[in-house]
Every structure is written in C-alpha cells, then in structure tokens.
C-alpha positions in Angstrom: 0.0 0.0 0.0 2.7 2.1 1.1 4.6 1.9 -2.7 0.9 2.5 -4.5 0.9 5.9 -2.4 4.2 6.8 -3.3 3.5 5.7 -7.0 0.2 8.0 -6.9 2.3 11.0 -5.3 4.7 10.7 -8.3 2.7 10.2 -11.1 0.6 13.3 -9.6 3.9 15.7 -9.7 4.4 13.8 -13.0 1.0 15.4 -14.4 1.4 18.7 -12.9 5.0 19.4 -14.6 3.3 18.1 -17.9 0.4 19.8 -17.3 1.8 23.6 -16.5 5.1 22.7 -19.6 1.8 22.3 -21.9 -0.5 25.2 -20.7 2.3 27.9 -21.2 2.7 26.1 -25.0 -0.6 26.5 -25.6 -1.1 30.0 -23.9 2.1 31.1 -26.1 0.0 29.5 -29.0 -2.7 31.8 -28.4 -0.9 35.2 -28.3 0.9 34.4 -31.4 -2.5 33.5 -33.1 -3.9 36.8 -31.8 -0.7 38.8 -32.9 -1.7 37.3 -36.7 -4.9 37.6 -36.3 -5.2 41.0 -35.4 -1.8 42.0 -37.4 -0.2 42.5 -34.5 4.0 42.2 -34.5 5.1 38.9 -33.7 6.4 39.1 -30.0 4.9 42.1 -29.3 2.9 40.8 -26.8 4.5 39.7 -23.3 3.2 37.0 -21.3 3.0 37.6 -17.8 2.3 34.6 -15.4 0.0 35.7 -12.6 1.6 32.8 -9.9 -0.7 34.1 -6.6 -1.9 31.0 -4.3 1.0 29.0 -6.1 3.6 27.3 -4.6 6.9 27.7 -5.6 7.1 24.4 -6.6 4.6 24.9 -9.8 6.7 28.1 -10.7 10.0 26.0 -10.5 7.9 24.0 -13.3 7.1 27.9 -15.4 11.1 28.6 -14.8 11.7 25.5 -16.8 9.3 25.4 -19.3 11.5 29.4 -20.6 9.1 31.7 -18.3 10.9 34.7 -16.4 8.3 36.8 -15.6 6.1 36.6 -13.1 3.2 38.3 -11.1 1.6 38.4 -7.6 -1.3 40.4 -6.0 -0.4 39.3 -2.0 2.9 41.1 -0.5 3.3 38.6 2.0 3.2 35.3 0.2 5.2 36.9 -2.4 8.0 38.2 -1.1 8.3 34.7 0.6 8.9 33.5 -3.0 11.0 36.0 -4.5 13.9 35.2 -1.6 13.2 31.6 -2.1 14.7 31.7 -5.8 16.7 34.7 -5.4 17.1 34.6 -9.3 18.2 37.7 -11.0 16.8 36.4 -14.3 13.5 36.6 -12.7 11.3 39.2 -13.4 8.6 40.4 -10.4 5.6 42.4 -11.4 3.1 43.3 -8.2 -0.6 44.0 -9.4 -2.3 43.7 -6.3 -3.9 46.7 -4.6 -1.2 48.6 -2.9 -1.5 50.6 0.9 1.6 52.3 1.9 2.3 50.4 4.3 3.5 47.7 1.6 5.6 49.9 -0.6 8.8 49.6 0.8 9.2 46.0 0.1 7.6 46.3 -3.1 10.3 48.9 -3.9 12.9 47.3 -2.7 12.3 43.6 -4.6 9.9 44.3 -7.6 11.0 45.8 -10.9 7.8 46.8 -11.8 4.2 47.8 -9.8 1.3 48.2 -12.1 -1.9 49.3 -9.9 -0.3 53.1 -9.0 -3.7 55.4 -8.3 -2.5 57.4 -6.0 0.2 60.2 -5.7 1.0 58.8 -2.0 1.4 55.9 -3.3 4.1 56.8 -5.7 6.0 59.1 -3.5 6.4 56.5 -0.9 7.7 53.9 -4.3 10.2 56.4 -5.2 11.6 57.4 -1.9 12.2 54.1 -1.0 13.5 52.4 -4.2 17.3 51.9 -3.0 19.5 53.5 -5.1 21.4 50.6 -6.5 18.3 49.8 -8.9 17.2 50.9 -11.8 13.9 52.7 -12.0 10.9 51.0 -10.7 8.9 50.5 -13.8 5.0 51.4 -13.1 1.8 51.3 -14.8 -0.8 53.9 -13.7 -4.2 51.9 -13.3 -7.6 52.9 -14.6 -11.1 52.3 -13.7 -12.1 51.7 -17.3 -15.6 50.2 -16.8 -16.5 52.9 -13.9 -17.0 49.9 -11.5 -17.6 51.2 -7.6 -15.6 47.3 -6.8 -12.6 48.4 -8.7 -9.9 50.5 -7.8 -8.0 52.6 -10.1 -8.4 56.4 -11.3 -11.3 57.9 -13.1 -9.8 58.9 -16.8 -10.4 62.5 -16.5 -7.2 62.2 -13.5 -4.7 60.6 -15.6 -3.2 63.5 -17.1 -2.5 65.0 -13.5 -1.3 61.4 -11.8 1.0 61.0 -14.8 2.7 64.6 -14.9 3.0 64.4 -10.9 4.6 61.0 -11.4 6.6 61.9 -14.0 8.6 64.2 -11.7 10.1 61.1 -9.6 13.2 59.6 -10.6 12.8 56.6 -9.2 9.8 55.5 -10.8 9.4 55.8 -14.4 6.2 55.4 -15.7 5.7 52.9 -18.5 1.5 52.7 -19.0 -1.5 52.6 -17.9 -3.2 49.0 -16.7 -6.9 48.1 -16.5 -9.3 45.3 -15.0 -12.4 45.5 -17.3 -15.9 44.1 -16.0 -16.3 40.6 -17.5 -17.3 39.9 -20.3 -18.0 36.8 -22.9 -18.8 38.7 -26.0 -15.4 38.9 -27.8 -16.8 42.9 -29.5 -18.1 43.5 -26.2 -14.8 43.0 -24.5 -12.7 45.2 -27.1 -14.5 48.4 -26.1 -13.0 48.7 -22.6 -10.1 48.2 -24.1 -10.3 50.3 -27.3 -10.9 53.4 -24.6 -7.9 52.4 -22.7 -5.8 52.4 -25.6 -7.2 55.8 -26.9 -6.3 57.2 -22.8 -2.7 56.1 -23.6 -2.3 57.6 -27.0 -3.7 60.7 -25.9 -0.8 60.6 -23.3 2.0 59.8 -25.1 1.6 63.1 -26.6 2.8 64.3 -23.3 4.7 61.4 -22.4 6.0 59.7 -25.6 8.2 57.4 -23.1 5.0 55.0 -22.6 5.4 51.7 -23.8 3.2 49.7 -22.0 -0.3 48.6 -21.5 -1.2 45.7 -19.6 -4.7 44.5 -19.6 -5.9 41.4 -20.4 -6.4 37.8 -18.6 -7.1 34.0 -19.4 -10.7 35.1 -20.9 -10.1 38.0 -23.1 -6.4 38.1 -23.8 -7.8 38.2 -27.8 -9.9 41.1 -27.1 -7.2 42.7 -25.5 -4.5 41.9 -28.0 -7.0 43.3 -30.7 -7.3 46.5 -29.1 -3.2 46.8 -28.3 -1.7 45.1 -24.9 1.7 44.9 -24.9 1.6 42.5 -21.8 -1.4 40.1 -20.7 -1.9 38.7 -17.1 -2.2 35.3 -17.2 -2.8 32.7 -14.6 -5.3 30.1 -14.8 -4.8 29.2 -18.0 -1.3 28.8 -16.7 -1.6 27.1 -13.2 -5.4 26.1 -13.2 -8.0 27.4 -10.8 -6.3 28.9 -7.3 -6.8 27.8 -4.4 -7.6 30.7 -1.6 
C-alpha cells in the first residue's frame, strides 16, 4: 500500500509538470494567433504569469518550461517567494492593490508595480527604491468600466497622476493597466479596451516614453490583444483554478 501511495504521489507531480510545460505552449499559442490575427508584430505581446496562491514548486515548473516573468497580488506570500529563488533572471511584477504600508518591500524587490492610483502611493515607491536599482517600472491603473468594486483612477485624473509621477526619478512610468468588467462577447470586451488604448495615445503626446499597457487575462487576452496590450496577465490558464 505504502509503494501504491508513493507511485500516486509521483505520477501526480508527474501530471502537474506536464500539465503547467503544456498550458504555457498552448497559452504562447494563443498570443501568437492573436498577434496574426489582429496584425499585431510577432512578439509584441509579453506573457505575464499571474503565480498568486501557487507554490513555488509549480513556478520552479514555469522557470523550466522558458518563463521569467512573473506576477503576484499578495505582499506577504510573495515576497516569501522571490527570496526563495533569489534569481536575478526573474522578473517580479506586483498587481495587487497597494497601501503604503506595503511599498517599501515592493520597492525594494519588484522591478515593476502596475496598480499606481495614488500620488502617496508613488512618492512613498520612489523614496524608498534603494539607489542601486534601476527605476521601478510602473503602470498607472484605470477604472475603465467605472465599477464602484474596482480600484483605479477615473480617466479624466490621468493626465495630473502621470505629470506628478513623471517628476520622480525613481519610478518611471511605463503605461496605464486596467481590470475591465467581465465579459464573454469577444466585441463587447474590445471596447474597454479600445478606450484604454485611446487614454494612452492621448498621453503619449505628453509622455511619448510609454510603452506599456497591460490588460488582459485567461478570458479576453484576444480582445485585449485586438485593441493593443503589450503585456497580458495570465494565470489560470497557466496554473489552473487557485486555491484561496
């Protein structure tokens, strides 16, 4: 009985390395389809594996299969990650909600925040990114589909957050990130997106540094593509459903 359990317990971790190798394949499938499809650049689209509830032993699995980028929402559990591989090819994205009483760690171990809505917020990121590091990269994040559950900034503030942000230099502000409400309709998901694209030409005008704009997840990465993202979130197509 004892060897049938440890069979099981093996063939299980067996599965899950296949199963996580062949999700990112087919995930990377899917941008590349949407980058034809919607005559986008090939590789102009970054995948960015949202790893939150998931132990470090599935993203040992990502590391492997060629991912280096990686996103969490929840300070705590991630920072216990990032020292566990201590990897300087790894790249650390927060896009959880941020309170300043979590910046300095997110200054000090991300290279890049993308849920700035507040000028606080900011401030406290750029006075306590240690001067050895680059930049923190940041996304300013917008309340595209005006929901009271979201956060983010209403788009008639995005001109004043950007120009007071653009005055740190410790940040540097790359684009703007959004959450849109859900959605299954593939049109119906574009618009959120179509206005969050016109928000960040308008400021590039301004600010012809931006590069960036992250939006889109496992359900509407096409829509998002269609409409422009540089970088989509993804993480259940990745790891499967979390466990909270």
């Amino acid at each position: 009985m004892k060897n049938t359990r440890k069979n099981t317990s093996k063939n299980a971790e067996i599965s899950t390395e296949k199963n996580i190798s062949v999700a990112l394949a087919q995930i990377r499938q899917r941008i590349s389809a949407a980058e034809r499809r919607f005559n986008r650049a090939p590789n102009s689209v970054q995948l960015l594996a949202v790893s939150k509830t998931k132990p470090v032993t599935a993203i040992q699995i990502a590391i492997e299969a060629g991912q280096c980028c990686f996103a969490e929402n929840y300070l705590q559990e991630a920072v216990k990650k990032i020292m566990y591989f201590k990897n300087p090819q790894l790249i650390w994205h927060f896009i959880g909600s941020i309170q300043s009483n979590k910046t300095r760690d997110i200054a000090q171990l991300f290279q890049w925040a993308h849920t700035i809505d507040r000028i606080k917020i900011a401030r406290r990121l750029n006075e306590q990114r240690p001067d050895h590091l680059p930049p923190l990269n940041i996304c300013l994040q917008i309340n595209i589909s005006g929901e009271n559950s979201k956060s983010g900034i209403a788009p008639d503030e995005l001109i004043q957050l950007a120009n007071d942000c653009s005055s740190l230099a410790n940040i540097k502000i790359r684009g703007l990130m959004a959450m849109p409400a859900q959605d299954s309709d593939l049109e119906r998901q574009r618009i959120p997106f179509r206005e969050l694209k016109r928000l960040f030409t308008e400021l590039q005008s301004t600010h012809p540094e931006l590069d960036t704009l992250s939006m889109g997840t496992t359900n509407d990465l096409e829509a998002a593509i269609a409409e422009g993202a540089t970088i989509v979130r993804i993480g259940t197509a990745i790891f499967g459903s979390r466990n909270y």
